[in-house]
C-alpha positions in Angstrom: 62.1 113.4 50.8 59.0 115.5 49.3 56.4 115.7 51.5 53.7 112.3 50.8 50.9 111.4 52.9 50.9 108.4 54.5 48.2 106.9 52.4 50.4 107.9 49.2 53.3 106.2 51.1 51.5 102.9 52.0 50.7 103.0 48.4 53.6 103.1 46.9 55.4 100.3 49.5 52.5 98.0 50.0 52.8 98.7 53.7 49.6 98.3 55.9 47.9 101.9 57.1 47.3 101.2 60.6 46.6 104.9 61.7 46.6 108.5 60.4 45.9 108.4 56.3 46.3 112.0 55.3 49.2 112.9 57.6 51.9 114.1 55.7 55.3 113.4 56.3 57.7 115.8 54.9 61.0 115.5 57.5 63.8 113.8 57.6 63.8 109.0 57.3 65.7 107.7 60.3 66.0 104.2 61.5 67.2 105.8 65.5 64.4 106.6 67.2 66.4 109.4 69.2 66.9 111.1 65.5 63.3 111.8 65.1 62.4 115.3 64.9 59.0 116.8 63.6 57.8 115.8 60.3 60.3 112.7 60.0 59.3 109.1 59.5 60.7 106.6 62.2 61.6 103.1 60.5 61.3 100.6 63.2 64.1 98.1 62.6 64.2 94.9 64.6 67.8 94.2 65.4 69.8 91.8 67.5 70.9 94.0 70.3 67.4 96.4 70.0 64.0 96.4 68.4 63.0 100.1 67.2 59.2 98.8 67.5 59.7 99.1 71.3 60.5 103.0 70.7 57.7 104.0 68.5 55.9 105.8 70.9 59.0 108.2 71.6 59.6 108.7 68.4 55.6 109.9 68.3 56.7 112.3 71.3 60.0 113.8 69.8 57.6 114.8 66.5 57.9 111.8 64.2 54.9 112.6 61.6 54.6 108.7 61.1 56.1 105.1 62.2 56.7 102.0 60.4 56.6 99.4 62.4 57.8 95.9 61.7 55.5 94.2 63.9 52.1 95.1 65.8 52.4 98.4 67.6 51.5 99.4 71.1 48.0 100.3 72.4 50.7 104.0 73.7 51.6 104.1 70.3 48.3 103.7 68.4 46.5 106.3 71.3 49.3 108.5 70.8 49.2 108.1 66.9 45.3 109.1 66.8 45.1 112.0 69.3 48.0 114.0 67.8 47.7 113.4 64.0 50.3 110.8 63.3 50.4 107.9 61.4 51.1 104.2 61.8 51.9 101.6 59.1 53.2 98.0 59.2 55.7 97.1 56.5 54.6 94.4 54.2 55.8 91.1 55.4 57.5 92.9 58.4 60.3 93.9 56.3 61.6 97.2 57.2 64.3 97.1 54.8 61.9 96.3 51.3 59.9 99.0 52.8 62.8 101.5 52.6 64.0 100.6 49.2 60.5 100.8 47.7 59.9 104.4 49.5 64.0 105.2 47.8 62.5 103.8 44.8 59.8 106.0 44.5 61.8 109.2 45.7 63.7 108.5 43.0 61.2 108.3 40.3 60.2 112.3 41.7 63.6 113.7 40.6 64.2 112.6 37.0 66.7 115.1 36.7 69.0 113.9 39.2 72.3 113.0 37.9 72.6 109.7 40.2 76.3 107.4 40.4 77.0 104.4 41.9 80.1 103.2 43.8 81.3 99.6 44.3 84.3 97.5 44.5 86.5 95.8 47.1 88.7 98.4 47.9 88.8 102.2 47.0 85.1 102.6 46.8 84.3 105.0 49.4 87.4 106.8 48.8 86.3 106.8 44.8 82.8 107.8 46.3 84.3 111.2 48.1 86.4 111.9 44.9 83.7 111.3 42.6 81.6 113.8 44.2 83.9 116.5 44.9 84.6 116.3 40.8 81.0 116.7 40.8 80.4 119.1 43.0 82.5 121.5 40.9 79.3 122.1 38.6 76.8 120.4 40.5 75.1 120.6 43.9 76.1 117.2 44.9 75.0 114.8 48.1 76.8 111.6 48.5 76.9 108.8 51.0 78.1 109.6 54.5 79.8 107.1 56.6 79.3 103.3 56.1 75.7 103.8 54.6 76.5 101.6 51.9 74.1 98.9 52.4 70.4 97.7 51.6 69.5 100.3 54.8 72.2 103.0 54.9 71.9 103.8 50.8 67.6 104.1 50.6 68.4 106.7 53.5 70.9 108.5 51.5 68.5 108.7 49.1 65.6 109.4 50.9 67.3 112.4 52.9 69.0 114.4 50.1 68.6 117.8 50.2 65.7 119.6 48.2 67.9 121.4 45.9 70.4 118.1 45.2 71.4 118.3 41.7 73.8 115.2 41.7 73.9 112.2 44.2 76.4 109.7 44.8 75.6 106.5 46.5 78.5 103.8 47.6 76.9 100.6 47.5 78.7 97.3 49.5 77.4 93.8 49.4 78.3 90.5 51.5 76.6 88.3 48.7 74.9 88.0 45.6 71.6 90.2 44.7 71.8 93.2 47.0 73.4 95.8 44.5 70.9 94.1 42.6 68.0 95.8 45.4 69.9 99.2 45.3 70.4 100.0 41.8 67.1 99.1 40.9 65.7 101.5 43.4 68.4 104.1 42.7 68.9 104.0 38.8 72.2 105.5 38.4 73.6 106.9 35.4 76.8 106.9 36.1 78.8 103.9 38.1 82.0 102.9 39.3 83.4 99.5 40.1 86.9 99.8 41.8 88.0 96.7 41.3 87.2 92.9 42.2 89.4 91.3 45.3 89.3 88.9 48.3 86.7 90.8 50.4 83.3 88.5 51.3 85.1 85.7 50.1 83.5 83.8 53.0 79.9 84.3 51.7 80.6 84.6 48.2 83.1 81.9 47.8 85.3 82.8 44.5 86.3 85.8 43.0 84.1 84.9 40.0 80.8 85.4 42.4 82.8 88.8 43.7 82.9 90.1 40.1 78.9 89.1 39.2 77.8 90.6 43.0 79.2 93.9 41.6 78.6 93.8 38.4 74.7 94.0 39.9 75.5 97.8 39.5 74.8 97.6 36.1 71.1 96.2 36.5 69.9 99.8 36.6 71.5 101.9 34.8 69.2 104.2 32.9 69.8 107.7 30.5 69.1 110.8 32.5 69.9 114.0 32.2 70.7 113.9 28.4 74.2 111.5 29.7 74.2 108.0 28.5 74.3 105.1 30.8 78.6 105.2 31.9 80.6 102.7 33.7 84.2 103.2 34.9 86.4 100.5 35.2 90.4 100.0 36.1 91.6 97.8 33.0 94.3 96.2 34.8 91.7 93.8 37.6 91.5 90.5 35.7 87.9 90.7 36.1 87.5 93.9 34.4 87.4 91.7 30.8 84.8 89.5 32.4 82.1 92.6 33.5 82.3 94.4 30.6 81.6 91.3 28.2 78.8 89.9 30.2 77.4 92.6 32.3 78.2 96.0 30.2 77.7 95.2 26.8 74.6 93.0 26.9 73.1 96.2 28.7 74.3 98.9 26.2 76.1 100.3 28.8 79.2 102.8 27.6 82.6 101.4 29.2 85.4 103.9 30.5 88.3 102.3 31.3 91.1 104.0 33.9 94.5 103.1 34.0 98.7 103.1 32.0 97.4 101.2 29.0 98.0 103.1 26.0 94.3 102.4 25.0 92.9 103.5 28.5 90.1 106.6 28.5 91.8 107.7 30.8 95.4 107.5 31.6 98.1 107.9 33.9 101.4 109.1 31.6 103.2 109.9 34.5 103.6 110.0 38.5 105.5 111.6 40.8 105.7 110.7 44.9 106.2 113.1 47.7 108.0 112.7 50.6 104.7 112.6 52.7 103.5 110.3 49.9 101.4 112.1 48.3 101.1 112.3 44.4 101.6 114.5 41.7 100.1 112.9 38.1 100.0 113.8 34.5 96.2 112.2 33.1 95.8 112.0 29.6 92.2 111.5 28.3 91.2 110.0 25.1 90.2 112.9 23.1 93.6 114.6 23.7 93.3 116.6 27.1 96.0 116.5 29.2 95.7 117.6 32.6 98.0 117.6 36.1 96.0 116.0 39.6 97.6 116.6 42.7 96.0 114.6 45.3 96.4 115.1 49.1 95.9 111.7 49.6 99.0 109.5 50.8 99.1 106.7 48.3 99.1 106.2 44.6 96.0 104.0 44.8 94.4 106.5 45.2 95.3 107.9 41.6 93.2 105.2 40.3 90.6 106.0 42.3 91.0 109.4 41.0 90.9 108.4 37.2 87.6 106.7 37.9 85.9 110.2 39.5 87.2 112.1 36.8 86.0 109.8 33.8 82.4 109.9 35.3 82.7 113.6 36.4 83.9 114.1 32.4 80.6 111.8 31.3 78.2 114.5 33.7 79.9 117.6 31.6 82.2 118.5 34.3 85.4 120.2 33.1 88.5 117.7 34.0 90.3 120.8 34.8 87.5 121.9 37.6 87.1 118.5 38.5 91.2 118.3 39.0 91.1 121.3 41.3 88.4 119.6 43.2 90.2 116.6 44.1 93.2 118.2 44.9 90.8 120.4 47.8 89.2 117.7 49.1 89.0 115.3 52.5 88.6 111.8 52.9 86.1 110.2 55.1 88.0 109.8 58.6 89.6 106.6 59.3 90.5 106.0 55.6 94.6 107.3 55.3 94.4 110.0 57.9 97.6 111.5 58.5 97.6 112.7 62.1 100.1 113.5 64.5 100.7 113.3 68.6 102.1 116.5 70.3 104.9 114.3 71.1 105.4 114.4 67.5 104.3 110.6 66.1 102.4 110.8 62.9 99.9 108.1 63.0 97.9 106.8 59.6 94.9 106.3 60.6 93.3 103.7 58.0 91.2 101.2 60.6 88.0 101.9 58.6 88.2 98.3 56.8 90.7 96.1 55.5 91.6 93.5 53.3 94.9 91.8 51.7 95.0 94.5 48.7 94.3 97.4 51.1 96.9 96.5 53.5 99.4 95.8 50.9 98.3 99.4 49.7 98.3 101.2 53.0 101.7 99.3 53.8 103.7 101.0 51.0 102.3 104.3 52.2 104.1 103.8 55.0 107.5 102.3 53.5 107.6 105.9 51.5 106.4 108.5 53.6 109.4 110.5 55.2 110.4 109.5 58.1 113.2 110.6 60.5 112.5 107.6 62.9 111.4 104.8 62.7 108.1 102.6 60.1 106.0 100.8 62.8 103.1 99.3 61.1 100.3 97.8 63.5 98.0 95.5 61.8 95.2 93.7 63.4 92.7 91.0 61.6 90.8 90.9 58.3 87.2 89.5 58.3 84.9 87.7 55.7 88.0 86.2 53.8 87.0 82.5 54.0 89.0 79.2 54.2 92.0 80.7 53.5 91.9 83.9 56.0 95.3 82.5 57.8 97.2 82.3 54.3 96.3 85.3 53.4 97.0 87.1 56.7 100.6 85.5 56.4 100.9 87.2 53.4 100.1 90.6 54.5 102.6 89.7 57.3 105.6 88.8 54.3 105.0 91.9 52.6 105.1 93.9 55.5 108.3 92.4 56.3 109.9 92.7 52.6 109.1 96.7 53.3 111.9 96.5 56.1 110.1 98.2 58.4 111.5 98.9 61.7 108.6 97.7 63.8 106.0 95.2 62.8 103.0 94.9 65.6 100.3 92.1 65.2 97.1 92.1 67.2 94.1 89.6 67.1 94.0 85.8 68.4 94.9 83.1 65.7 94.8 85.9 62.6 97.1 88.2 64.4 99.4 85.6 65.4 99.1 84.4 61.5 100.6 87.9 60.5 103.6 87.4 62.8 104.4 84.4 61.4 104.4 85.1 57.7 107.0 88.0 58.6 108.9 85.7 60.6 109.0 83.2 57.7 110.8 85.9 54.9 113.3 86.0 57.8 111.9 89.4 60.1 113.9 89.5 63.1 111.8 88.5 66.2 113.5 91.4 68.3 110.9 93.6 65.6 108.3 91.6 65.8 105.7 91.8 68.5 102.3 90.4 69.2 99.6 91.1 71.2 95.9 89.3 71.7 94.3 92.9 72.3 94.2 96.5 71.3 94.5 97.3 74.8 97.6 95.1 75.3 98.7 96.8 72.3 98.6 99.8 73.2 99.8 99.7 76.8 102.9 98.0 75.5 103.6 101.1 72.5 102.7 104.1 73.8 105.5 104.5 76.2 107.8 103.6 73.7 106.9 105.7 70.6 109.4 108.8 69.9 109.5 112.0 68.2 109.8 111.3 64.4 108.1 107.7 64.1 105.6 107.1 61.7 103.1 104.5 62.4 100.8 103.1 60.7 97.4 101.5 61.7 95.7 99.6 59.6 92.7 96.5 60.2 89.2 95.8 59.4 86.7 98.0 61.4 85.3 95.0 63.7 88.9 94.5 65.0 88.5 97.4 67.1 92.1 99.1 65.7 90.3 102.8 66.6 90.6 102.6 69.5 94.0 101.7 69.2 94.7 105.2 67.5 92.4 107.1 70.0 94.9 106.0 72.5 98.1 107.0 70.6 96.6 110.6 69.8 95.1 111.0 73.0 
């Protein structure tokens, strides 16, 4: 963040100056207390399980040029505050989080020159994020979201801490219902954007599809020219939503459409694909002016040769050569937990994917596993999926069926009611119970498998991040 005084930042958010008008503050925006460092501004959050407000005054003492506080602060805090040269402020209507996307907001508006993409969908879209600015980062100097700082907190922060000389900044936005992309593109203004695709994720809040599709179509809201590149979304053509954003989202915005995919009409498209035995890919992508270039991705999977498209088409719309952007891609690692190929020095390669999940994601992290190499035997353990609404048991049967059609050797179920929903949609396409086993716990789990895992398995663990499935693969590398 350039350095602002705190009078220029209560200005620009509407929060109250308690304390301290010309300090400047010029560090680092951090929402943990134990973060603070001198210069930095402390965003006092009230949470469930802890309210920063009660930690102001330490992050005063660790050299936090300013606090804002969603309540009243302590007489410590203001005494600290005036004898050392801080500053206190009170977010306007006690809302920490408005406060940070007006401060983004206005950070934003001081670098005009940034070339700024946004990333959404319900699967692929931190994956697309990472790829997306490693094809950047082969012209630009390029910051992008770290983590699961895709929210209305995690992406003003991105924002807000980007490095002085950031050229290019690449921001995954997520959502559980309707207007928050809405928030985070208006305070980032992208240029670029990306939306994955539309699934079964937040169907619990959001309620159909349809209301999936307009919650990321938000993205759009704004889009702005900068940098001499006109306003770009990328798009797969083959979700059956794609039709739907472009003709009543892009268009009415004058917003240019790429579309990624095999369609002989695609901007950019996939004319052929080869698998390894580790299941990674090799791809031939043909572009719409006539380039033809190879990608070979390290990535198990050949979702991830969508993603891929979608980085490149963007990267292409910045002035980055496909080419450069290709090499890129094919150097580059995913965030952990997302496909991560590891193995045991007893020699079991676990895939560790237990970042998220949902019913596409599984059914893609599945068929990693049913063609990666393998000289012993598939075990796939699957925990639950969250946010999926009314029908969360039908579709956790499914995953279950389709993990059975793979014939896997070894399918393991973890979770109460959803785990036990998994087993029985693979018992119902016929999966032999001897195969099948299920367990209420990761711990359970994971007392049960370890002794039994051999040389040469590969297994595969795959569920959504509250389900606790890390652990689970902490165990089996451990």
């Amino acid at each position: 963040m350039k350095a602002l005084t705190a009078h220029e930042m209560a200005a620009q958010t509407g929060a109250e100056l308690l304390v301290g008008a010309e300090t400047i503050v010029s560090g680092e925006t951090v929402i943990d207390s134990r973060k603070a460092a001198p210069g930095a501004l402390f965003v006092a959050f009230k949470g469930e399980r802890s309210d920063g407000n009660l930690y102001a005054l330490k992050a005063l003492e660790a050299g936090a040029a300013a606090v804002v506080l969603s309540d009243a602060p302590g007489e410590d805090a203001v005494a600290y505050a005036r004898d050392h040269g801080c500053a206190l402020l009170r977010a306007e209507g006690d809302d920490c989080e408005e406060f940070l996307l007006r401060l983004a907001a206005y950070e934003r508006s001081l670098h005009p020159d940034w070339i700024v993409a946004g990333v959404t969908g319900s699967v692929g879209k931190t994956t697309t994020k990472d790829m997306l600015a490693a094809a950047l980062s082969a012209r630009y100097r390029t910051h992008a979201t770290a983590g699961n700082y895709n929210n209305l907190i995690g992406m003003p922060l991105t924002l807000l801490n980007a490095p002085a000389d950031t050229e290019a900044l690449v921001l995954e936005m997520g959502m559980d219902g309707l207007g928050q992309i809405d928030r985070m593109t208006r305070a980032a203004r992208p240029v670029l954007a990306a939306i994955t695709n539309v699934g079964v994720s937040h169907l619990m809040h959001l309620k159909t599809r349809e209301n999936i599709a307009r919650a990321k179509a938000e993205i759009i809201a704004g889009m702005e020219p900068a940098c001499g590149i006109e306003p770009t979304l990328a798009i797969t053509s083959a979700n059956d939503f794609t039709e739907f954003i472009v003709g009543q989202f892009a268009e009415p915005a004058h917003i240019r459409t790429l579309t990624v995919g095999s369609r002989s009409d695609d901007d950019v498209r996939q004319a052929s694909l080869v698998v390894h035995h580790d299941a990674t890919t090799q791809a031939e992508l043909a572009f719409a002016d006539g380039t033809s270039i190879p990608l070979d991705l390290p990535i198990p999977g050949t979702s991830s040769v969508i993603d891929a498209m979608l980085a490149l088409a963007l990267a292409r719309a910045a002035g980055v050569d496909a080419r450069d952007a290709a090499k890129a891609l094919s150097e580059m690692k995913l965030t952990s937990m997302r496909l991560d190929v590891r193995t045991t020095p007893s020699g079991v390669r676990v895939i560790d994917d237990t970042y998220n999940a949902s019913p596409a994601s599984m059914a893609s992290s599945l068929s990693v596993l049913g063609t990666m190499a393998c000289s012993g035997r598939r075990i796939a353990v699957l925990g639950e999926m969250f946010e999926l609404g009314e029908d969360e048991l039908q579709m956790h049967a499914c995953v279950g069926a389709y993990a059975a059609a793979l014939g896997l050797d070894l399918i393991v179920c973890i979770g109460d009611e959803l785990g036990h929903a998994i087993a029985e949609g693979a018992r119902t396409v016929g999966y032999s119970e001897d195969a099948l086993l299920v367990f209420d716990s990761v711990s359970d789990a994971l007392d049960a498998l370890v002794p039994v895992l051999c040389e040469g398995d590969v297994l595969l663990a795959k569920a959504s991040r509250a389900s606790g499935l890390d652990a689970f693969v902490k165990g089996v590398l451990a």
